[in-house]
BANUVEX-514770 format. One record per residue (C-alpha): residue number from 1; residue in three letters; chain; x, y, z. Coordinates in steps of 0.02 Angstrom, whole numbers, plus 50000, padded with zeros to 5 digits. Layout:
N
[NUM ALA A [X Y Z]]
...
# end
This chain:
491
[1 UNK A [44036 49220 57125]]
[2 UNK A [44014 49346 56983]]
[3 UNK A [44130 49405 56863]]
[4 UNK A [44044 49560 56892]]
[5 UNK A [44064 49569 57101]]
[6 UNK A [44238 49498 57080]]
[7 UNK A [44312 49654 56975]]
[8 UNK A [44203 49783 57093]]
[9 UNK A [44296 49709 57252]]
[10 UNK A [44481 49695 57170]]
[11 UNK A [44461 49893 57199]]
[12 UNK A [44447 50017 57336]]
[13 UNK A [44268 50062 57346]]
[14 UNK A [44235 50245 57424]]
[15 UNK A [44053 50167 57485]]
[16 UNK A [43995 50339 57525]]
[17 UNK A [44069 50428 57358]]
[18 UNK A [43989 50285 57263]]
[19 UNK A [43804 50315 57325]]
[20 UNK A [43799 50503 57323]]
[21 UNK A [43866 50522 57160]]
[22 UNK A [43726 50392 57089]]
[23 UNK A [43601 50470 57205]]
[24 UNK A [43621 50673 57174]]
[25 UNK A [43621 50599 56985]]
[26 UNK A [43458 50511 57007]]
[27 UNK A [43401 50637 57104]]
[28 UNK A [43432 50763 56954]]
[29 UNK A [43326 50676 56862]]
[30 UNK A [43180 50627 56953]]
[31 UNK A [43202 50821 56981]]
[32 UNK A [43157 50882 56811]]
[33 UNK A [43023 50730 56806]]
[34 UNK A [42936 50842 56908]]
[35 UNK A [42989 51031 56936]]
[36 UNK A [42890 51050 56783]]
[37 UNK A [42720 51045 56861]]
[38 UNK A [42729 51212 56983]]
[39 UNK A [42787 51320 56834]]
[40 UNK A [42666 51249 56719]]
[41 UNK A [42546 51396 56714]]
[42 UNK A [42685 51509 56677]]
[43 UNK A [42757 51410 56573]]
[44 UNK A [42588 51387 56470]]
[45 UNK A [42562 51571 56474]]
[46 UNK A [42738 51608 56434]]
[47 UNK A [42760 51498 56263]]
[48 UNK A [42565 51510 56225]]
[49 UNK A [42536 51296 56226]]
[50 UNK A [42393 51220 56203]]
[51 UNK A [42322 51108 56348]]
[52 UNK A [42389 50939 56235]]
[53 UNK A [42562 51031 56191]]
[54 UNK A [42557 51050 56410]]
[55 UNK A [42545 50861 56425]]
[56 UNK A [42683 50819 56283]]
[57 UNK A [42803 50947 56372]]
[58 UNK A [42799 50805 56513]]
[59 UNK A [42736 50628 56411]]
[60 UNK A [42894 50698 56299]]
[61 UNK A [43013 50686 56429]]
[62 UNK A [42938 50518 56498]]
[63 UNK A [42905 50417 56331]]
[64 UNK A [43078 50429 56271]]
[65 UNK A [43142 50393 56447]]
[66 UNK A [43026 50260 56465]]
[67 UNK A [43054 50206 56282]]
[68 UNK A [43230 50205 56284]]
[69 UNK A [43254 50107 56460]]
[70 UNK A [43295 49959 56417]]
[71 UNK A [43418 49999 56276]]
[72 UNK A [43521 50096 56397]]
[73 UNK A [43520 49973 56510]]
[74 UNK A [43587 49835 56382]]
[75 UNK A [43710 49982 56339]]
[76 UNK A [43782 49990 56539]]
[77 UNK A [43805 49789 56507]]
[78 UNK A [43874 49789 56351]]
[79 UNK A [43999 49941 56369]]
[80 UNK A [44018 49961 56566]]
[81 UNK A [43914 50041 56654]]
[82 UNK A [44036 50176 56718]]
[83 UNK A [44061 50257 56534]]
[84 UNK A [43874 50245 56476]]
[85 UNK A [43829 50328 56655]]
[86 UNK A [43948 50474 56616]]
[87 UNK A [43886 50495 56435]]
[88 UNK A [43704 50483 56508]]
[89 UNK A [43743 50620 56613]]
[90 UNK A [43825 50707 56464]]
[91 UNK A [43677 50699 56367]]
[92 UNK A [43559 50753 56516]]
[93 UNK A [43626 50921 56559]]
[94 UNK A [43656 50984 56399]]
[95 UNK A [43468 50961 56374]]
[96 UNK A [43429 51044 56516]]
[97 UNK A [43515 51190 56451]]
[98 UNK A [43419 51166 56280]]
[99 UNK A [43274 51189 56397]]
[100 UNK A [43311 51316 56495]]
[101 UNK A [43336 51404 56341]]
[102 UNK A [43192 51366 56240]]
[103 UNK A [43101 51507 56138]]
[104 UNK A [42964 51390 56076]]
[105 UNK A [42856 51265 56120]]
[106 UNK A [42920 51145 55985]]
[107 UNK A [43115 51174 56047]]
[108 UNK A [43042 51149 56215]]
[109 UNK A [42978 50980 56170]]
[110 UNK A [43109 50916 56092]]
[111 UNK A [43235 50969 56199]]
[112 UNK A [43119 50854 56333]]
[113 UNK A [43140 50705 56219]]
[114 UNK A [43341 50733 56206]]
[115 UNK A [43318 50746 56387]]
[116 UNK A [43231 50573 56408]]
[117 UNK A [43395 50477 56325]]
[118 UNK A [43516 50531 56435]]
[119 UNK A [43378 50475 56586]]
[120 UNK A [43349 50334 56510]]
[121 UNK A [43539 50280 56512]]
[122 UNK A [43576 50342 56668]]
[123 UNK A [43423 50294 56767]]
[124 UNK A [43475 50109 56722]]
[125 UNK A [43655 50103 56761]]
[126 UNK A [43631 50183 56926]]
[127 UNK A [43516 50058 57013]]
[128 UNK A [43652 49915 56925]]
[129 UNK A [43789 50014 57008]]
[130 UNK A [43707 50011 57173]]
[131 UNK A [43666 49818 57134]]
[132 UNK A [43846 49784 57081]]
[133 UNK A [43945 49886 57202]]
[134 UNK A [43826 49841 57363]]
[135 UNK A [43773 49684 57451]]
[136 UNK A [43674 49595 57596]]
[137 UNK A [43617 49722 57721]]
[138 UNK A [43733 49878 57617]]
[139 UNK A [43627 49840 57487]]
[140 UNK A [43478 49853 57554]]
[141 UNK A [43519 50013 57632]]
[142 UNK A [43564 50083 57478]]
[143 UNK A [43411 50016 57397]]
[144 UNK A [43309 50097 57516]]
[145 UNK A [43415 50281 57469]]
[146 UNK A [43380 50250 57296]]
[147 UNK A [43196 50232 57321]]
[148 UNK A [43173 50374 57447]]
[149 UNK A [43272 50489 57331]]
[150 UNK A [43128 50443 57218]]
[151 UNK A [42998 50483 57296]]
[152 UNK A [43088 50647 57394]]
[153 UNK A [43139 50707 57218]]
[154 UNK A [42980 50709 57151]]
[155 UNK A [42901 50811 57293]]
[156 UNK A [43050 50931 57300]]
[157 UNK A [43053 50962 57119]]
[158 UNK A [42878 51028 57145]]
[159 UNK A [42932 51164 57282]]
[160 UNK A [43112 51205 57175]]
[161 UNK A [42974 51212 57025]]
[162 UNK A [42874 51335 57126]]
[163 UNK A [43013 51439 57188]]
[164 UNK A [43105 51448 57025]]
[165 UNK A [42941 51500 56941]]
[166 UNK A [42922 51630 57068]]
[167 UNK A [43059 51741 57105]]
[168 UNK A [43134 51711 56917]]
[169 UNK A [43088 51602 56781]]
[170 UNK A [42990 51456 56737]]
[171 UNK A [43179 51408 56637]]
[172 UNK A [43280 51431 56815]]
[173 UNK A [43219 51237 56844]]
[174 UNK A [43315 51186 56733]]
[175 UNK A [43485 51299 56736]]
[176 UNK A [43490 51205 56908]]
[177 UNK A [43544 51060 56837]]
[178 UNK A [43704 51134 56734]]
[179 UNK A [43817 51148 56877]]
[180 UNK A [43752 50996 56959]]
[181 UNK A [43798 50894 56809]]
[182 UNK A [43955 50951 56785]]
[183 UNK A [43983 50911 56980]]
[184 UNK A [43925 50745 56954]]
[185 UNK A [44029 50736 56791]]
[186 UNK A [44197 50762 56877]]
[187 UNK A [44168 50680 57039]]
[188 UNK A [44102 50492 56927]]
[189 UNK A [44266 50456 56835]]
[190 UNK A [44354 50452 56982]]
[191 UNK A [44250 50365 57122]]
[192 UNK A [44125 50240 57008]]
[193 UNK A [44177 50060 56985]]
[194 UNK A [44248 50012 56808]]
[195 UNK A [44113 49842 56785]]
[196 UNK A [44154 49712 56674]]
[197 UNK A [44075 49734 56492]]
[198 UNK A [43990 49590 56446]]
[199 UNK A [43990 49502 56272]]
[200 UNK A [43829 49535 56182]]
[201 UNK A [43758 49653 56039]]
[202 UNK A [43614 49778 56052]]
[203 UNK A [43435 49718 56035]]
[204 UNK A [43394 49898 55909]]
[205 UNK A [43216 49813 55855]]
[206 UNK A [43170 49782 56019]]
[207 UNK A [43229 49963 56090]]
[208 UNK A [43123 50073 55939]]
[209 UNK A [42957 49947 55920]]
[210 UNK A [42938 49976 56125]]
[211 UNK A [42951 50180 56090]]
[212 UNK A [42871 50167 55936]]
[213 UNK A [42736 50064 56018]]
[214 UNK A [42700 50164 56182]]
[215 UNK A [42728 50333 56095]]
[216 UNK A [42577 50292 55961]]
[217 UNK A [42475 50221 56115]]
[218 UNK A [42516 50403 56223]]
[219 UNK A [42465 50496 56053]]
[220 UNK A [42317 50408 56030]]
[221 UNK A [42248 50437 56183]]
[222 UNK A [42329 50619 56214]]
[223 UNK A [42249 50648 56026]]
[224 UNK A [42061 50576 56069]]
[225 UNK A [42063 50677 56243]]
[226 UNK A [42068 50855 56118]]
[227 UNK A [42008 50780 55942]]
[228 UNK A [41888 50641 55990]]
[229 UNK A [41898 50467 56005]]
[230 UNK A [41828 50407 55832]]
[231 UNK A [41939 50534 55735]]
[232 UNK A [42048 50439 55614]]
[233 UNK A [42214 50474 55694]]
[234 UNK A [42175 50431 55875]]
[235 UNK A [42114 50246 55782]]
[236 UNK A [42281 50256 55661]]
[237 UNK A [42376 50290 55805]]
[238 UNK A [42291 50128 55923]]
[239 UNK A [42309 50016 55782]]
[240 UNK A [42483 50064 55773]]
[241 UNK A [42511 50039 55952]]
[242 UNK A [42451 49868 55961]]
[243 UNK A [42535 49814 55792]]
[244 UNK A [42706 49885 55847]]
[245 UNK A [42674 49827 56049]]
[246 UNK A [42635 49612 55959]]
[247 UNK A [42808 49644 55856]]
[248 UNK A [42909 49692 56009]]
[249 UNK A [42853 49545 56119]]
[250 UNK A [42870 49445 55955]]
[251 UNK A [43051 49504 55928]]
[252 UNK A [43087 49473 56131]]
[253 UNK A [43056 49309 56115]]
[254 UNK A [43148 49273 55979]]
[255 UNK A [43292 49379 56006]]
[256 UNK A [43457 49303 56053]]
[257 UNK A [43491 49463 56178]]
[258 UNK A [43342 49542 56205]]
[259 UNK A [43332 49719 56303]]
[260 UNK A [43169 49631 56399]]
[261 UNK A [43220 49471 56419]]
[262 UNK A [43045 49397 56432]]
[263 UNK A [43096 49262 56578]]
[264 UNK A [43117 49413 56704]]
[265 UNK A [42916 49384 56679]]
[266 UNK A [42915 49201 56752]]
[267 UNK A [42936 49253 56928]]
[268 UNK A [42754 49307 56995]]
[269 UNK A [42833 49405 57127]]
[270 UNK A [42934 49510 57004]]
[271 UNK A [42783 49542 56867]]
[272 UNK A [42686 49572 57014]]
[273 UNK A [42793 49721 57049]]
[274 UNK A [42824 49803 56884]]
[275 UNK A [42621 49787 56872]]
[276 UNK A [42600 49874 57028]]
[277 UNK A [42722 49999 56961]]
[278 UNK A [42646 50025 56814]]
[279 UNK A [42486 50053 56897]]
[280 UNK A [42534 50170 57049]]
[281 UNK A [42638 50290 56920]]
[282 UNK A [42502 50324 56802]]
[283 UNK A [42401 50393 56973]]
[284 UNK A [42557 50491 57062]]
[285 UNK A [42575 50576 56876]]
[286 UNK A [42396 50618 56871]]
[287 UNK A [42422 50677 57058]]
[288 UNK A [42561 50808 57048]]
[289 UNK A [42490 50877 56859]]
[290 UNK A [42342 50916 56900]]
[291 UNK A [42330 50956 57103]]
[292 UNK A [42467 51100 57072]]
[293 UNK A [42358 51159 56936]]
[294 UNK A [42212 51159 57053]]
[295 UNK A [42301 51258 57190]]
[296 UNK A [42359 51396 57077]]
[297 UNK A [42245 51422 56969]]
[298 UNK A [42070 51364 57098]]
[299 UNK A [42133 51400 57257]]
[300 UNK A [42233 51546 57175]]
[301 UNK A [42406 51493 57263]]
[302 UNK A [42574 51551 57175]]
[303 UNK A [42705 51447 57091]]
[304 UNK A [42792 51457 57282]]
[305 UNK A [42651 51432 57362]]
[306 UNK A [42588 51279 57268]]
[307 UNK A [42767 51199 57289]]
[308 UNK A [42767 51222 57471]]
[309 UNK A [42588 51154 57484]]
[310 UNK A [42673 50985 57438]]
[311 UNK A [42824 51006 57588]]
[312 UNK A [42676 50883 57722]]
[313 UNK A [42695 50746 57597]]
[314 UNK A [42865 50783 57572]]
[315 UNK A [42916 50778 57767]]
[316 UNK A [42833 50625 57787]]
[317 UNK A [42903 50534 57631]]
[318 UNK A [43065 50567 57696]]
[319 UNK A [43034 50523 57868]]
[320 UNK A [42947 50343 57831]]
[321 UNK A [43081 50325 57690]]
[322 UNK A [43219 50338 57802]]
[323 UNK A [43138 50206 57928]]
[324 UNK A [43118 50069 57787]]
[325 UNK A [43249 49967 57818]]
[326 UNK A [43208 49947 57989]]
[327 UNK A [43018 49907 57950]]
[328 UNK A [43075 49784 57800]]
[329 UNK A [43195 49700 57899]]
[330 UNK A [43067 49663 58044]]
[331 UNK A [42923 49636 57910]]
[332 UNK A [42993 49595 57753]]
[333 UNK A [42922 49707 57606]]
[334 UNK A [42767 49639 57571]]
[335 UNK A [42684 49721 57709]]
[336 UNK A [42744 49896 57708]]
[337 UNK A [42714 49885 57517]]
[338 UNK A [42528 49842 57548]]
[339 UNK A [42500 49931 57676]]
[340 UNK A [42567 50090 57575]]
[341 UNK A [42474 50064 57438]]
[342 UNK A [42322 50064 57533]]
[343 UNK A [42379 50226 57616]]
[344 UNK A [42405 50309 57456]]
[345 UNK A [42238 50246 57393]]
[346 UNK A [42150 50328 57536]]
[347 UNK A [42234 50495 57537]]
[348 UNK A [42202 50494 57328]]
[349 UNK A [42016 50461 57376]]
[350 UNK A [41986 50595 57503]]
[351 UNK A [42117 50720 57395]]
[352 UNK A [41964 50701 57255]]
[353 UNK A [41842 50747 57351]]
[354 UNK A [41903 50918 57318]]
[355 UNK A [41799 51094 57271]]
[356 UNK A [41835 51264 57201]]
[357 UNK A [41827 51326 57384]]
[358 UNK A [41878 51200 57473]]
[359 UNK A [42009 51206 57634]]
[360 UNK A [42184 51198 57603]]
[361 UNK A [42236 51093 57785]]
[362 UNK A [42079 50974 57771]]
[363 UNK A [42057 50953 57591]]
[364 UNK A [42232 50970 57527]]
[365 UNK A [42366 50950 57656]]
[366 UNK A [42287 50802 57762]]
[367 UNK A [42265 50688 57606]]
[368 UNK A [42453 50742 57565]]
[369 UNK A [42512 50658 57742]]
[370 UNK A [42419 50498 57693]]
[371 UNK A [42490 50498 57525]]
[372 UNK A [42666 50536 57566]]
[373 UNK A [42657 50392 57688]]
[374 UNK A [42604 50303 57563]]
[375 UNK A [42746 50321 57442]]
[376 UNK A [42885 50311 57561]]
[377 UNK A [42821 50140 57600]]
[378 UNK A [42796 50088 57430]]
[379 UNK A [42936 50141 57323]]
[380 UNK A [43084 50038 57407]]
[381 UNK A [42980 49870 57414]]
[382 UNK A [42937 49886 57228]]
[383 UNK A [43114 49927 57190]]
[384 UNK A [43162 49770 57290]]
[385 UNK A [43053 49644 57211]]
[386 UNK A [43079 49712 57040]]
[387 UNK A [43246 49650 57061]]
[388 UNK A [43201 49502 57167]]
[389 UNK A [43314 49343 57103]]
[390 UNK A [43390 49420 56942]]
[391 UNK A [43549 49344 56891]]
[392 UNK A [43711 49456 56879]]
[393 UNK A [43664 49456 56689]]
[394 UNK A [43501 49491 56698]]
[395 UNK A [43545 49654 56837]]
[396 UNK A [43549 49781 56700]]
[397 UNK A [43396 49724 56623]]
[398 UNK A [43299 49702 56758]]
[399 UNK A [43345 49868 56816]]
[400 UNK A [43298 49937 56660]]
[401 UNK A [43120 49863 56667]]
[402 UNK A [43091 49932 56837]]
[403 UNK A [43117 50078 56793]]
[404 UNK A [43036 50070 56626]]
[405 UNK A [42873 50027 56686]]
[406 UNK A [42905 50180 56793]]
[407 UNK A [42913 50289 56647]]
[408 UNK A [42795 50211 56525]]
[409 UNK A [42665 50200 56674]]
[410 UNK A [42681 50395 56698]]
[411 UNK A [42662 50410 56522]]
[412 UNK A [42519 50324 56500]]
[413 UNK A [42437 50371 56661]]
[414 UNK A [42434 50566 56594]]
[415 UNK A [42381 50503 56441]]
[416 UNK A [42237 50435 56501]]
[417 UNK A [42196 50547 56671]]
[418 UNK A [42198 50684 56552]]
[419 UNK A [42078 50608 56439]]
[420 UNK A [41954 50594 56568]]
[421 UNK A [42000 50763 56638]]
[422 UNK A [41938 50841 56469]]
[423 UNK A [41792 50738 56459]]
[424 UNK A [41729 50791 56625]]
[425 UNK A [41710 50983 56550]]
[426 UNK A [41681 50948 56389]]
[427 UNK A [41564 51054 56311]]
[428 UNK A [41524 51158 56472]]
[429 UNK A [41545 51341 56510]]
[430 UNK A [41604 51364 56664]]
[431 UNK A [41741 51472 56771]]
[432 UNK A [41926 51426 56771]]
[433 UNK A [41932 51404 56955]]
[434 UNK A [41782 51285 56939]]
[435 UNK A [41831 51185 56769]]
[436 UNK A [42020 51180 56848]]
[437 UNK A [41922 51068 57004]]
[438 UNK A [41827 50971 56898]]
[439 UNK A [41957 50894 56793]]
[440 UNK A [42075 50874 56933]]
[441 UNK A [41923 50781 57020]]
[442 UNK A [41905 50670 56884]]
[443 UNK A [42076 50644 56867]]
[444 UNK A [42122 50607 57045]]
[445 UNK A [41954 50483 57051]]
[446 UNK A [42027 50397 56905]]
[447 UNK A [42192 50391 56991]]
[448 UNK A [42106 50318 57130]]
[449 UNK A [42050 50183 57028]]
[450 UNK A [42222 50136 56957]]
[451 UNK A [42264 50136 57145]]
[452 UNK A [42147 50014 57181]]
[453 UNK A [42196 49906 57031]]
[454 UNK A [42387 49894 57103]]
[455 UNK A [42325 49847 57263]]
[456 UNK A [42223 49708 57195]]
[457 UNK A [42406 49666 57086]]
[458 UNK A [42514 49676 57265]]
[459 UNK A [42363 49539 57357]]
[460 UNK A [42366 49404 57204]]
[461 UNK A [42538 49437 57146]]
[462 UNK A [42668 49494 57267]]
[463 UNK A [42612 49442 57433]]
[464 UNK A [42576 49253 57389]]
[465 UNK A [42741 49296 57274]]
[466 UNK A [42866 49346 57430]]
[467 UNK A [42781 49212 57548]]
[468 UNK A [42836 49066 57438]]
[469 UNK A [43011 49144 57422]]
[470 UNK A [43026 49165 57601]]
[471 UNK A [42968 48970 57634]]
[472 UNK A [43077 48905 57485]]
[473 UNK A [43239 48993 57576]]
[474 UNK A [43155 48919 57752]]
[475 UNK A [43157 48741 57656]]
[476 UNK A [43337 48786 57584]]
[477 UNK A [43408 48841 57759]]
[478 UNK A [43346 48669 57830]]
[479 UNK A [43407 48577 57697]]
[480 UNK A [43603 48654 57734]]
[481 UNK A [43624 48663 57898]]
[482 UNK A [43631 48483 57936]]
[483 UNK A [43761 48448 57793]]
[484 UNK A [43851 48617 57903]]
[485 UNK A [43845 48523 58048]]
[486 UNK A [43899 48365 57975]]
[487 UNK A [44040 48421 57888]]
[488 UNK A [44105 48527 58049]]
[489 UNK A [44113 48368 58144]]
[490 UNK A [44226 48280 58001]]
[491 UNK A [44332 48399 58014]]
# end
C-alpha cells in the first residue's frame, strides 16, 4: 500500500468536508472559465476590445492554466498537496479581484493570466486529493462530483455571467469569487489531508517550453484569423510553436522527473482519453463563445436572458451527472462516454443549423438538451480513464495532464473556431445580427467536426482500450481465486 494512502488514513477524514471544500474550489474556477461569455458584449463595449483582444481575455486565462498544469501538479507532489492547494487558491482570488477591477483591457488580460496560475495549481491538486483521500466505490462517487461540477460550472457560470452583467456589472462575476475564496481559504487548513511530499525537483524546462509552445501556436492562429495567414508573425509564431512543442517532448524524455512523464502515453486507453479531451474542449469552447454571442446580439436576448437560455442544458447535465455512477457501474464507462459523445455531436450539428431569425425552443433550446446530455455523460468517463492505472506517483501528474489537455484543448479550439468564424465574413458587408449567425455557424460546424474526430478517438482508442482492461482483470480474477480457495482449505 502507498506511502501516500497510508498517511491519509492515520487521520480522521471529514469525507464530506474533504469533497466540498475541493469541489466549491473547482467549482470557482470552472466558474470564471466561463461567466465570461454572457458579459462579453458589455464587456467589449465597456473596455473598447477588439474582436482578437475578446478571444485573449479568455485564451489568456486558459493558456497559462493549461500551460502551467503540469508544473503545479509536480508542485502538489513535491511540496504536499495541501499547502500548494491553499496558495493556488491564494493566488486565484486575488486575481479575481485584479479583474473585477480592471480599467483596461491590457490589466484585464493580465490579470486573466495571473488568474490561470493559481488554476493551474489548484485544478491539479484537487482531483489528487480526491484520488488520495477516496477509494473503490467512494472514489468513484467522488469522481463522478468532480466531473459533474465540471460540466454544471460551466453552464452556471454562463447564467451568474448573464445576471451579473445585467442588474450590475460585467466585473460583479468576478467579486463573486472574493468571499468564496476566503471561505474556501479558512475551511482547507483545517479539513484537507496533509499528503506525503515526495522527493523530486521541478521539471522548469519542461513547464515554460509547453506554455511557450502552445501560447505561440494560440497566437499564431488567433494572429492569422485578424492579420492573415501568410503575414510574417502568424509564420514566426508557427515555427516557434513547433520548435518549442519538439524541445518539450525532447526534454520529457530525457528528463529525470518530468512534469509529463511520457509513459502515462503507453496505455491506449489513457491517450485515448486525453485525445478525446482535447478534441471535445476545443468544440464546447467554441460552443458557449460564440452561441451567447448569437443570442444577444442575433436573437437580441440580454446578458440574463442569454444565461438562462443555457439553464435546459444545465438541468439535464446535472440530472444525467448525478445518475453516472449508477450507469457506469452497470455499463462500465466506455459506453456512456460514447454514447455522449455522439449526443453532443448531434445537438452541435442541429445547434449550427442556426439563422438570424431562427426559434429559440427548436433551434436553440432542443439542441441544448442533446448537448447537455451529452456532457454529463462524457465528462466523468474521461476523467476516469485519464487516470486509469496511474501509479500513486504518477497521480499528480496524471491529474495534471487531464486536466491540461482540458485547458490547452479550449485554447486551441477558440483559436482555431475563431479563425474560421472570421473567415466566414471576411470581406462581406452585412448586418450584425446576420454576421453574428454566420460566424457562430461556422464555428459550431467546425465544432461539429472536432466532435466527430473524438468520437472516432473514443471507437479506436478507448473502447478496444477499456475492453482489454476489463478481460485482463477477468484473466487476473481467475488466476486468484483458486490460490484463495486453496489456501482457505490449508488453513
Amino acid at each position: 500500500m502507498s506511502s501516500i494512502t497510508d498517511a491519509i488514513r492515520t487521520t480522521t477524514l471529514h469525507k464530506g468536508a474533504i469533497l466540498t471544500v475541493i469541489l466549491v474550489s473547482y467549482f470557482m474556477i470552472l466558474l470564471d472559465n466561463s461567466v465570461i461569455f454572457t458579459a462579453l458584449p458589455s464587456l467589449q463595449a465597456d473596455l473598447q476590445l477588439t474582436g482578437t483582444e475578446l478571444a485573449w481575455v479568455q485564451d489568456a486565462y486558459t493558456l497559462v492554466f493549461g500551460g502551467l498544469l503540469l508544473l503545479g501538479a509536480r508542485a502538489g507532489d513535491i511540496l504536499g498537496r495541501k499547502p500548494v492547494f491553499i496558495f493556488g487558491l491564494i493566488v486565484f482570488s486575488v486575481a479575481s479581484l485584479l479583474i473585477a477591477l480592471s480599467p483596461a483591457g491590457w490589466w484585464l488580460i493580465t490579470a486573466r493570466a495571473i488568474q490561470g496560475i493559481g488554476a493551474a495549481v489548484v485544478a491539479p491538486s484537487a482531483l489528487s486529493l480526491i484520488t488520495a483521500a477516496f477509494e473503490g466505490e467512494q472514489r468513484s462517487r467522488a469522481v463522478a462530483w468532480y466531473s459533474a461540477t465540471a460540466g454544471i460550472g460551466a453552464s452556471l457560470g454562463l447564467v451568474i455571467g448573464g445576471a451579473t452583467a445585467s442588474w450590475f456589472s460585467w466585473r460583479a462575476g468576478f467579486f463573486i469569487n472574493v468571499p468564496i475564496g476566503i471561505a474556501m481559504l479558512i475551511l482547507a487548513p483545517r479539513f484537507l489531508p496533509r499528503t506525503p511530499k515526495l522527493p523530486g525537483r521541478f521539471d522548469i524546462v519542461g513547464a515554460v517550453t509547453s506554455t511557450l509552445g502552445v501560447g505561440s501556436l494560440v497566437f499564431a492562429i488567433l494572429y492569422a484569423a485578424e492579420f492573415g495567414w501568410a503575414t510574417v508573425p502568424t509564420l514566426v509564431g508557427f515555427v516557434v510553436a513547433a520548435v518549442v512543442l519538439t524541445v518539450f517532448v525532447v526534454a520529457e524524455a530525457r528528463a529525470a522527473q518530468p512534469i509529463m512523464p511520457l509513459r502515462l502515453f503507453a496505455s491506449r486507453l489513457r491517450t485515448g482519453a486525453y485525445l478525446t479531451r482535447l478534441l471535445y474542449l476545443g468544440a464546447m469552447i467554441g460552443f458557449f463563445f460564440f452561441t451567447s454571442q448569437y443570442l444577444q446580439e442575433a436573437l437580441g436576448f440580454t446578458p440574463l436572458q442569454a444565461g438562462l437560455a443555457f439553464l435546459p442544458m444545465t438541468v439535464v447535465n446535472f440530472a444525467v451527472a448525478v445518475a453516472i455512477p449508477r450507469l457506469t457501474a452497470r455499463f462500465g464507462n466506455a459506453l456512456p462516454l460514447t454514447v455522449g459523445v455522439v449526443l453532443t455531436l448531434a445537438g452541435m450539428i442541429w445547434l449550427s443549423r442556426i439563422a438570424p431569425t431562427s426559434d429559440y425552443l427548436t433551434a436553440v433550446a432542443l439542441p441544448m438538451l442533446l448537448i447537455g446530455a451529452g456532457q454529463g455523460l462524457a465528462f466523468a468517463p474521461m476523467t476516469t480513464y485519464g487516470i486509469s492505472g496511474a501509479t500513486p506517483s504518477d497521480a499528480g501528474a496524471a491529474s495534471g495532464v487531464v486536466n491540461t489537455f482540458h485547458q490547452v484543448g479550449s485554447s486551441l479550439g477558440l483559436g482555431i473556431l475563431v479563425a474560421i468564424a472570421g473567415a466566414a465574413v471576411s470581406g462581406t458587408t452585412t448586418s450584425m445580427a446576420t454576421a453574428v449567425t454566420a460566424e457562430a455557424s461556422a464555428a459550431l460546424t467546425a465544432g461539429s467536426g472536432f466532435l466527430l474526430l473524438s468520437l472516432i478517438i473514443v471507437l479506436a482508442l478507448v473502447v478496444p482500450g477499456a475492453a482489454a482492461l476489463r478481460r485482463r482483470a477477468a484473466t487476473e480474477a481467475t488466476v486468484e481465486t483458486p490460490a484463495a480457495v486453496s489456501a482457505q482449505s490449508r488453513a
